[in-house]
C-alpha positions as CSV (number, residue, x, y, z in Angstrom):
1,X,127.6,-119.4,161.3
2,X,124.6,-120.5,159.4
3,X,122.7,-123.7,160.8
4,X,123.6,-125.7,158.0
5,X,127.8,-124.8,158.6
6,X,126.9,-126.0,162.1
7,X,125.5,-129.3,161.1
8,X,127.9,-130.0,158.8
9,X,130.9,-129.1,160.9
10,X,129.1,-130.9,163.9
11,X,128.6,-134.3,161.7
12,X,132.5,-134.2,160.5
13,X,133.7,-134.2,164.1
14,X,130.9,-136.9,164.6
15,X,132.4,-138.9,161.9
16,X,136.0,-138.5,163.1
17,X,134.8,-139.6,166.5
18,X,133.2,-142.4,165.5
19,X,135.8,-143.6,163.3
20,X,138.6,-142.8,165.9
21,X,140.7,-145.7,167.4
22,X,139.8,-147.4,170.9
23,X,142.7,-147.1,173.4
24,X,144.3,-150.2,174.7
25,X,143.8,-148.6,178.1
26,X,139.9,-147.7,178.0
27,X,139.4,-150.8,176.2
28,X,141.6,-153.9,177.4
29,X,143.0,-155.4,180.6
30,X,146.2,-157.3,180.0
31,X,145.4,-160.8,181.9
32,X,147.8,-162.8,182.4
33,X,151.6,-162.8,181.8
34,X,153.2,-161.5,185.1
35,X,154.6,-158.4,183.2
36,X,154.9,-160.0,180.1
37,X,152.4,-157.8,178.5
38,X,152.9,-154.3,178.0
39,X,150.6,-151.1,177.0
40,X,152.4,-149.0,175.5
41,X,152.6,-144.8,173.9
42,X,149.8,-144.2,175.8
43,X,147.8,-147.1,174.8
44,X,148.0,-147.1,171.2
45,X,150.5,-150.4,171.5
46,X,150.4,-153.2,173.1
47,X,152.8,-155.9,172.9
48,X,152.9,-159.5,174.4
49,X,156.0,-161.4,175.0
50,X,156.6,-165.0,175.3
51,X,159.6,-167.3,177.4
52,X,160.0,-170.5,178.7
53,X,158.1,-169.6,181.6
54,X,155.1,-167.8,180.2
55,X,153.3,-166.4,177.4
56,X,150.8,-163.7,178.0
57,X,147.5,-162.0,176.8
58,X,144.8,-159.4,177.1
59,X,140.9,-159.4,176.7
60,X,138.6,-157.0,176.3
61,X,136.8,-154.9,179.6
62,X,133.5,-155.4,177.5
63,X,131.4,-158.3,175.9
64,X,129.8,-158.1,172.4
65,X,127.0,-159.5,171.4
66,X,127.9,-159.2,167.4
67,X,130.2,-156.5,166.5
68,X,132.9,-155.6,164.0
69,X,136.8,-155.6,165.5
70,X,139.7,-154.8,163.7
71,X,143.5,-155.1,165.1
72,X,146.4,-154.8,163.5
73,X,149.6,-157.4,164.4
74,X,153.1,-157.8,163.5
75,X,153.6,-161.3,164.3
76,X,157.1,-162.7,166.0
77,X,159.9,-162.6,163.2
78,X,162.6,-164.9,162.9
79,X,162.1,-168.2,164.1
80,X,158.9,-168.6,165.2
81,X,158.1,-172.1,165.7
82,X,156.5,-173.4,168.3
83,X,154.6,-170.2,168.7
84,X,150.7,-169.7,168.3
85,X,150.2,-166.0,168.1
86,X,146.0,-165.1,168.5
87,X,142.9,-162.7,168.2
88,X,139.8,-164.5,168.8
89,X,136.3,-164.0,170.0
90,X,134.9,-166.6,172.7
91,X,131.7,-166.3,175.2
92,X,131.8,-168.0,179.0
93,X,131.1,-171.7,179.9
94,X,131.7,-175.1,178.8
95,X,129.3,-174.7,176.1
96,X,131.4,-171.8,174.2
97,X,131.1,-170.0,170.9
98,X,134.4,-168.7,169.5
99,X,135.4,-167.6,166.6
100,X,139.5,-167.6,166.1
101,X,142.4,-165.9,164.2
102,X,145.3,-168.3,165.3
103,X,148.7,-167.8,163.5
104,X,151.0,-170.7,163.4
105,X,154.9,-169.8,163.9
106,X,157.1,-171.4,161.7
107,X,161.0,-171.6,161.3
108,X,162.8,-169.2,159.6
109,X,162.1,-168.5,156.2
110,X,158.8,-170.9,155.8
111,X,155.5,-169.2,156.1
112,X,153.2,-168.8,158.9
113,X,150.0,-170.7,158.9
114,X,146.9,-168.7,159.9
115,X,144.4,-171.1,161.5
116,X,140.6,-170.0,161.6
117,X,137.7,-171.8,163.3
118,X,134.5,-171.6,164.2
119,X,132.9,-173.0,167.8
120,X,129.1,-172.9,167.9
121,X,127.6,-174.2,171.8
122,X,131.7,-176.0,172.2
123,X,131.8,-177.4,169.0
124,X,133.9,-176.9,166.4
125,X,135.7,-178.6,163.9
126,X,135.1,-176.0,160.8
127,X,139.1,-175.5,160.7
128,X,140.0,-174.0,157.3
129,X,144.0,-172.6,157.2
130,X,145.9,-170.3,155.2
131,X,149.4,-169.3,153.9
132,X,149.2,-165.0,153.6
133,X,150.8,-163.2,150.6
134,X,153.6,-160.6,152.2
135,X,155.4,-161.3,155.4
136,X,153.4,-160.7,158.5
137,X,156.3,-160.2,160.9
138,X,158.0,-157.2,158.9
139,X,155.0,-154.7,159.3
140,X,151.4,-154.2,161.1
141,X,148.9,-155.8,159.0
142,X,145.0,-155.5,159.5
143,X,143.1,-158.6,160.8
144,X,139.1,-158.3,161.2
145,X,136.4,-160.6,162.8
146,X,133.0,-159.3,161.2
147,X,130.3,-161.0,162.9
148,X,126.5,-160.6,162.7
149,X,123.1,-162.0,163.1
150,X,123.6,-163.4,159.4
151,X,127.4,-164.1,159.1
152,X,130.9,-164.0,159.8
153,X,133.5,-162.9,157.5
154,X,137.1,-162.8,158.7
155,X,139.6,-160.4,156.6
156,X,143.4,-160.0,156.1
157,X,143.7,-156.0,155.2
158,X,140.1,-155.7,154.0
159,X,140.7,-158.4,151.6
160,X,138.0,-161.3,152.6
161,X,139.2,-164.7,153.7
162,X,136.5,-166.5,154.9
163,X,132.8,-166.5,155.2
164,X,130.6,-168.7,157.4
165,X,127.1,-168.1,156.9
166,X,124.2,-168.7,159.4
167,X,123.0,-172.1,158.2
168,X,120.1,-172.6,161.2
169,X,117.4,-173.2,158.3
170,X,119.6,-176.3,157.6
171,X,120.1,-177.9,161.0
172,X,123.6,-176.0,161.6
173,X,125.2,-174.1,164.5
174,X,125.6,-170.6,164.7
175,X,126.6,-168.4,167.6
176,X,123.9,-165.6,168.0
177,X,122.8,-166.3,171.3
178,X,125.9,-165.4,173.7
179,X,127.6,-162.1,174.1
180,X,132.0,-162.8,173.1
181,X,135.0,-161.3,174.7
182,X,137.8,-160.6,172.4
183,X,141.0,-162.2,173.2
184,X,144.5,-162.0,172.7
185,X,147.7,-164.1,173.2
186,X,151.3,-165.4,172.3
187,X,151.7,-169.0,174.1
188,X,153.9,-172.1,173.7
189,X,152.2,-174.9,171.7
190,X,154.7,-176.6,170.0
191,X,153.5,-180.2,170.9
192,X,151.2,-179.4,167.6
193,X,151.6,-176.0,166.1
194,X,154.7,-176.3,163.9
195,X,154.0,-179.1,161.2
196,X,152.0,-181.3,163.8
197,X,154.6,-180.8,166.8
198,X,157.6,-181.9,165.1
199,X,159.4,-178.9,165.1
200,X,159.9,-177.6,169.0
201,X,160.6,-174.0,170.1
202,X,163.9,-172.5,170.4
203,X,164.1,-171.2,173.6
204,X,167.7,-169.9,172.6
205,X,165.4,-167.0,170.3
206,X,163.4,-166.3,173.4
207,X,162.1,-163.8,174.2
208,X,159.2,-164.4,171.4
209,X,157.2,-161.2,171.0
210,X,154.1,-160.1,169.3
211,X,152.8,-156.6,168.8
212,X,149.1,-155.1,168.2
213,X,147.9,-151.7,168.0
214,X,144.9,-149.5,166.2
215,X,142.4,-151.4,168.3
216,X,138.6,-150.6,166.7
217,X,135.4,-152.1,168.4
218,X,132.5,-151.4,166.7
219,X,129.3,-152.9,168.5
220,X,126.7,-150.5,167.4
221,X,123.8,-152.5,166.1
222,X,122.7,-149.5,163.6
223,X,126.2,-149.7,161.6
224,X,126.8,-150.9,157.9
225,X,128.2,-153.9,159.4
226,X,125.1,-155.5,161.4
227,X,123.3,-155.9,158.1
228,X,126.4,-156.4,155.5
229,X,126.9,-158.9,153.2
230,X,129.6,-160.0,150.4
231,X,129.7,-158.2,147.0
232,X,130.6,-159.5,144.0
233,X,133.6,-157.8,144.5
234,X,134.6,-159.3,147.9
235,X,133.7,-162.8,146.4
236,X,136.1,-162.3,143.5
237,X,138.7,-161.3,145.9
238,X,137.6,-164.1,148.5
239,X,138.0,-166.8,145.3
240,X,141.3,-165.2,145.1
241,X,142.8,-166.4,148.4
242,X,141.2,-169.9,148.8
243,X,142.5,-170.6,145.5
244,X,146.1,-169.3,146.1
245,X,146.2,-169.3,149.5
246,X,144.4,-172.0,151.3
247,X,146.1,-175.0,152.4
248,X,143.5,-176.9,154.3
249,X,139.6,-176.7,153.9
250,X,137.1,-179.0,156.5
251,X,134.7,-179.3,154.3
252,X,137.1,-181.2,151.5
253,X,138.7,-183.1,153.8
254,X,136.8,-187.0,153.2
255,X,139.1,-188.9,155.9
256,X,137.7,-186.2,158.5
257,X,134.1,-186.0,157.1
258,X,133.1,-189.1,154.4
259,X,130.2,-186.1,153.7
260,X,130.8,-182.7,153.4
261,X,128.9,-180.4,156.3
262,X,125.6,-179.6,155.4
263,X,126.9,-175.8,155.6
264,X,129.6,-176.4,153.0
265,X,127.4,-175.8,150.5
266,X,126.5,-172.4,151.6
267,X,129.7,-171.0,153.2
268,X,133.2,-170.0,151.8
Protein backbone atom coordinates (compact mmCIF):
# COMPACT_ATOMS: atom_id res chain seq x y z
CA UNK A 1 0.00 0.00 0.00
CA UNK A 2 1.45 3.21 -1.06
CA UNK A 3 2.31 5.81 1.92
CA UNK A 4 -0.25 8.00 0.90
CA UNK A 5 -3.22 4.93 1.08
CA UNK A 6 -1.73 4.46 4.57
CA UNK A 7 -2.13 8.02 5.64
CA UNK A 8 -5.27 8.34 4.40
CA UNK A 9 -6.71 5.16 5.75
CA UNK A 10 -4.81 5.86 9.07
CA UNK A 11 -6.52 9.59 9.29
CA UNK A 12 -10.25 8.11 8.51
CA UNK A 13 -10.00 5.70 11.47
CA UNK A 14 -8.51 8.73 13.32
CA UNK A 15 -11.51 10.70 12.50
CA UNK A 16 -13.99 7.92 13.39
CA UNK A 17 -12.18 7.68 16.62
CA UNK A 18 -12.27 10.99 17.48
CA UNK A 19 -15.75 11.55 16.59
CA UNK A 20 -16.85 8.18 18.36
CA UNK A 21 -19.27 8.43 21.41
CA UNK A 22 -17.96 8.32 25.09
CA UNK A 23 -19.39 5.41 27.18
CA UNK A 24 -21.54 6.06 30.12
CA UNK A 25 -19.31 3.55 31.85
CA UNK A 26 -15.66 5.04 31.04
CA UNK A 27 -17.04 8.34 31.44
CA UNK A 28 -19.73 8.74 34.32
CA UNK A 29 -20.39 7.44 37.86
CA UNK A 30 -24.10 7.43 38.74
CA UNK A 31 -24.09 9.37 42.25
CA UNK A 32 -26.76 9.29 44.00
CA UNK A 33 -30.18 7.57 43.76
CA UNK A 34 -29.88 4.20 45.67
CA UNK A 35 -30.48 2.23 42.33
CA UNK A 36 -32.48 4.76 40.88
CA UNK A 37 -30.08 5.28 38.11
CA UNK A 38 -29.29 2.84 35.66
CA UNK A 39 -26.39 2.28 32.77
CA UNK A 40 -27.63 0.57 30.48
CA UNK A 41 -26.78 -1.64 26.69
CA UNK A 42 -23.49 -1.49 27.65
CA UNK A 43 -23.26 2.03 28.47
CA UNK A 44 -24.74 3.65 25.64
CA UNK A 45 -28.01 4.52 28.01
CA UNK A 46 -28.46 5.76 30.96
CA UNK A 47 -31.67 6.45 32.58
CA UNK A 48 -32.63 8.17 35.96
CA UNK A 49 -35.82 7.61 37.70
CA UNK A 50 -37.59 9.62 40.11
CA UNK A 51 -40.31 8.68 43.33
CA UNK A 52 -41.46 10.08 46.33
CA UNK A 53 -38.44 8.98 48.04
CA UNK A 54 -35.66 9.96 45.70
CA UNK A 55 -34.55 11.27 42.47
CA UNK A 56 -31.19 10.46 41.17
CA UNK A 57 -28.16 11.56 39.00
CA UNK A 58 -24.75 11.02 37.55
CA UNK A 59 -21.55 13.24 37.08
CA UNK A 60 -18.80 13.00 35.16
CA UNK A 61 -15.24 10.88 36.37
CA UNK A 62 -13.36 13.98 34.92
CA UNK A 63 -13.37 17.87 35.25
CA UNK A 64 -13.07 20.29 32.21
CA UNK A 65 -11.68 23.22 32.10
CA UNK A 66 -13.68 24.57 28.82
CA UNK A 67 -14.88 21.88 26.62
CA UNK A 68 -17.75 21.03 24.19
CA UNK A 69 -20.51 18.26 25.56
CA UNK A 70 -23.27 17.04 23.84
CA UNK A 71 -26.16 14.65 25.35
CA UNK A 72 -29.10 13.62 24.04
CA UNK A 73 -32.49 13.42 26.51
CA UNK A 74 -35.97 12.23 26.26
CA UNK A 75 -37.44 14.05 28.96
CA UNK A 76 -40.38 12.32 31.34
CA UNK A 77 -43.71 12.13 29.25
CA UNK A 78 -46.98 12.51 30.52
CA UNK A 79 -47.45 14.49 33.37
CA UNK A 80 -44.53 15.87 34.40
CA UNK A 81 -45.00 18.53 36.79
CA UNK A 82 -43.29 18.96 39.59
CA UNK A 83 -40.30 17.55 37.87
CA UNK A 84 -36.92 19.47 37.06
CA UNK A 85 -35.08 17.21 34.67
CA UNK A 86 -30.99 18.63 34.21
CA UNK A 87 -27.57 18.68 32.38
CA UNK A 88 -25.36 21.28 33.71
CA UNK A 89 -21.80 22.11 34.24
CA UNK A 90 -20.69 23.39 37.87
CA UNK A 91 -16.96 23.69 39.48
CA UNK A 92 -16.37 22.89 43.56
CA UNK A 93 -16.86 25.42 46.51
CA UNK A 94 -19.09 27.99 47.70
CA UNK A 95 -17.87 30.28 45.18
CA UNK A 96 -19.22 28.12 42.07
CA UNK A 97 -19.39 28.64 38.24
CA UNK A 98 -22.23 26.68 36.56
CA UNK A 99 -23.60 26.83 33.62
CA UNK A 100 -27.28 24.94 33.43
CA UNK A 101 -29.75 23.20 31.09
CA UNK A 102 -32.78 22.79 33.54
CA UNK A 103 -36.13 21.57 31.98
CA UNK A 104 -39.25 22.32 33.79
CA UNK A 105 -42.05 19.50 33.84
CA UNK A 106 -45.30 20.49 33.17
CA UNK A 107 -48.88 18.80 33.19
CA UNK A 108 -49.99 17.04 30.51
CA UNK A 109 -50.33 18.54 27.29
CA UNK A 110 -48.65 22.12 28.24
CA UNK A 111 -45.05 22.53 27.25
CA UNK A 112 -41.96 22.10 29.14
CA UNK A 113 -39.94 25.10 30.17
CA UNK A 114 -36.20 24.92 29.55
CA UNK A 115 -34.41 27.03 32.11
CA UNK A 116 -30.71 28.22 31.38
CA UNK A 117 -28.35 30.16 33.61
CA UNK A 118 -25.30 31.21 34.05
CA UNK A 119 -23.21 31.37 37.68
CA UNK A 120 -19.89 33.14 37.54
CA UNK A 121 -17.75 32.96 41.29
CA UNK A 122 -21.82 31.86 42.93
CA UNK A 123 -23.60 34.37 41.23
CA UNK A 124 -26.10 34.22 38.96
CA UNK A 125 -29.15 35.68 38.15
CA UNK A 126 -28.71 35.62 34.05
CA UNK A 127 -31.95 33.34 33.89
CA UNK A 128 -33.34 33.40 30.31
CA UNK A 129 -36.25 30.44 29.60
CA UNK A 130 -37.62 28.79 26.67
CA UNK A 131 -40.63 26.85 25.28
CA UNK A 132 -38.91 24.17 22.43
CA UNK A 133 -40.61 23.54 19.09
CA UNK A 134 -41.42 19.51 18.94
CA UNK A 135 -42.09 17.48 22.03
CA UNK A 136 -39.13 16.57 24.02
CA UNK A 137 -40.50 13.49 25.79
CA UNK A 138 -41.50 11.56 22.43
CA UNK A 139 -37.83 11.18 21.07
CA UNK A 140 -33.97 11.81 22.03
CA UNK A 141 -33.18 15.27 21.17
CA UNK A 142 -29.56 16.78 21.23
CA UNK A 143 -28.72 19.39 23.97
CA UNK A 144 -25.02 21.05 23.98
CA UNK A 145 -23.10 23.30 26.48
CA UNK A 146 -20.25 24.94 24.21
CA UNK A 147 -18.04 26.66 26.44
CA UNK A 148 -14.71 28.57 25.85
CA UNK A 149 -12.26 31.08 26.77
CA UNK A 150 -14.50 33.57 24.74
CA UNK A 151 -18.10 32.27 25.08
CA UNK A 152 -20.80 29.95 25.80
CA UNK A 153 -23.32 28.99 23.43
CA UNK A 154 -25.99 26.41 24.51
CA UNK A 155 -27.93 24.57 21.54
CA UNK A 156 -31.14 22.47 21.16
CA UNK A 157 -30.13 19.98 18.03
CA UNK A 158 -27.43 22.27 16.71
CA UNK A 159 -29.83 25.04 16.42
CA UNK A 160 -28.26 27.93 18.82
CA UNK A 161 -30.30 29.17 21.83
CA UNK A 162 -28.23 31.22 23.73
CA UNK A 163 -25.06 33.01 23.73
CA UNK A 164 -23.24 34.58 26.71
CA UNK A 165 -20.18 36.28 25.71
CA UNK A 166 -17.04 36.99 27.94
CA UNK A 167 -17.82 40.62 28.95
CA UNK A 168 -14.52 40.99 31.49
CA UNK A 169 -13.44 44.21 29.46
CA UNK A 170 -16.80 45.55 30.81
CA UNK A 171 -16.61 44.73 34.52
CA UNK A 172 -18.67 41.34 34.05
CA UNK A 173 -18.23 37.78 35.32
CA UNK A 174 -17.19 35.02 33.38
CA UNK A 175 -16.14 31.53 34.43
CA UNK A 176 -12.61 30.77 32.95
CA UNK A 177 -10.75 30.21 35.90
CA UNK A 178 -12.15 26.79 37.50
CA UNK A 179 -12.24 23.41 35.94
CA UNK A 180 -16.54 22.07 35.72
CA UNK A 181 -17.92 18.66 36.28
CA UNK A 182 -20.89 17.81 34.18
CA UNK A 183 -23.96 16.91 36.00
CA UNK A 184 -27.00 15.19 35.60
CA UNK A 185 -30.38 14.72 37.39
CA UNK A 186 -34.28 14.19 37.68
CA UNK A 187 -35.42 15.58 41.32
CA UNK A 188 -38.65 16.81 43.02
CA UNK A 189 -38.98 20.67 42.96
CA UNK A 190 -42.41 21.33 42.81
CA UNK A 191 -42.43 24.03 45.58
CA UNK A 192 -41.35 26.25 42.34
CA UNK A 193 -40.86 24.42 39.18
CA UNK A 194 -44.37 24.10 37.77
CA UNK A 195 -45.87 27.76 37.25
CA UNK A 196 -44.12 29.03 40.48
CA UNK A 197 -45.08 25.85 42.75
CA UNK A 198 -48.66 25.95 42.21
CA UNK A 199 -48.97 22.84 40.51
CA UNK A 200 -47.56 19.76 42.84
CA UNK A 201 -46.29 16.37 41.65
CA UNK A 202 -48.44 13.45 41.10
CA UNK A 203 -47.01 10.84 42.96
CA UNK A 204 -49.84 8.59 41.58
CA UNK A 205 -47.57 8.91 37.79
CA UNK A 206 -44.55 7.92 39.74
CA UNK A 207 -42.13 6.45 38.82
CA UNK A 208 -40.90 9.77 36.85
CA UNK A 209 -38.12 8.84 34.45
CA UNK A 210 -35.65 10.46 32.24
CA UNK A 211 -33.34 8.98 29.65
CA UNK A 212 -29.84 10.15 28.10
CA UNK A 213 -27.59 8.52 25.84
CA UNK A 214 -24.72 9.44 22.89
CA UNK A 215 -22.65 11.02 25.67
CA UNK A 216 -19.70 13.26 23.64
CA UNK A 217 -16.92 15.15 25.70
CA UNK A 218 -14.80 16.95 23.80
CA UNK A 219 -12.03 18.90 25.97
CA UNK A 220 -9.28 19.02 23.53
CA UNK A 221 -8.04 22.65 23.56
CA UNK A 222 -6.78 22.33 19.64
CA UNK A 223 -10.55 21.63 18.44
CA UNK A 224 -12.90 23.95 16.22
CA UNK A 225 -14.64 24.58 19.30
CA UNK A 226 -12.02 26.33 21.70
CA UNK A 227 -11.79 29.18 19.20
CA UNK A 228 -15.55 29.16 17.58
CA UNK A 229 -17.79 31.80 17.25
CA UNK A 230 -21.40 32.47 15.84
CA UNK A 231 -22.01 32.84 12.07
CA UNK A 232 -24.31 34.79 10.49
CA UNK A 233 -26.11 31.78 10.00
CA UNK A 234 -26.29 30.67 13.70
CA UNK A 235 -27.37 34.26 14.57
CA UNK A 236 -30.32 34.09 12.09
CA UNK A 237 -31.22 30.86 13.55
CA UNK A 238 -30.55 32.15 17.22
CA UNK A 239 -33.01 35.34 16.25
CA UNK A 240 -35.24 32.59 15.38
CA UNK A 241 -35.84 31.07 18.78
CA UNK A 242 -35.75 34.10 21.07
CA UNK A 243 -38.32 35.52 18.96
CA UNK A 244 -40.64 32.44 18.89
CA UNK A 245 -39.53 30.73 21.58
CA UNK A 246 -38.36 32.68 24.50
CA UNK A 247 -40.66 33.31 27.32
CA UNK A 248 -38.54 35.10 29.82
CA UNK A 249 -35.28 37.18 29.25
CA UNK A 250 -33.10 38.82 32.53
CA UNK A 251 -32.01 41.39 30.81
CA UNK A 252 -35.72 42.81 29.91
CA UNK A 253 -37.01 42.23 32.91
CA UNK A 254 -37.13 46.15 34.68
CA UNK A 255 -38.91 44.95 38.07
CA UNK A 256 -35.68 42.52 38.50
CA UNK A 257 -33.07 45.00 37.08
CA UNK A 258 -34.36 49.00 36.74
CA UNK A 259 -30.99 48.82 34.18
CA UNK A 260 -30.26 46.27 31.97
CA UNK A 261 -26.78 44.17 32.72
CA UNK A 262 -23.94 45.87 31.37
CA UNK A 263 -23.49 42.34 29.31
CA UNK A 264 -26.96 42.66 27.76
CA UNK A 265 -25.66 44.59 25.30
CA UNK A 266 -23.19 42.17 24.09
CA UNK A 267 -24.81 38.75 24.68
CA UNK A 268 -27.90 36.88 23.13
Amino acid sequence: MSPFKIFFFTALILAAFSASVADFNSDVNVAWGNGRGKILNNGQLLTLSLDKSSGSGFQSKTEYLFGKIDMQIKLVPGNSAGTVTTFYLKSEGSTWDEIDFEFLGNMTGDPYTLHTNVYTQGKGDKEQQFHLWFDPTANFHTYSILWNPQRIILTVDDTPIREFKNSESIGVLFPKNKPMRMYASLWNADDWATRGGLVKTDWSKAPFMASYRNIKIDSKPNSNWYTQQMDSTSQARLRWVQKNYMIYNYCTDRKRFPQAPKECATSS
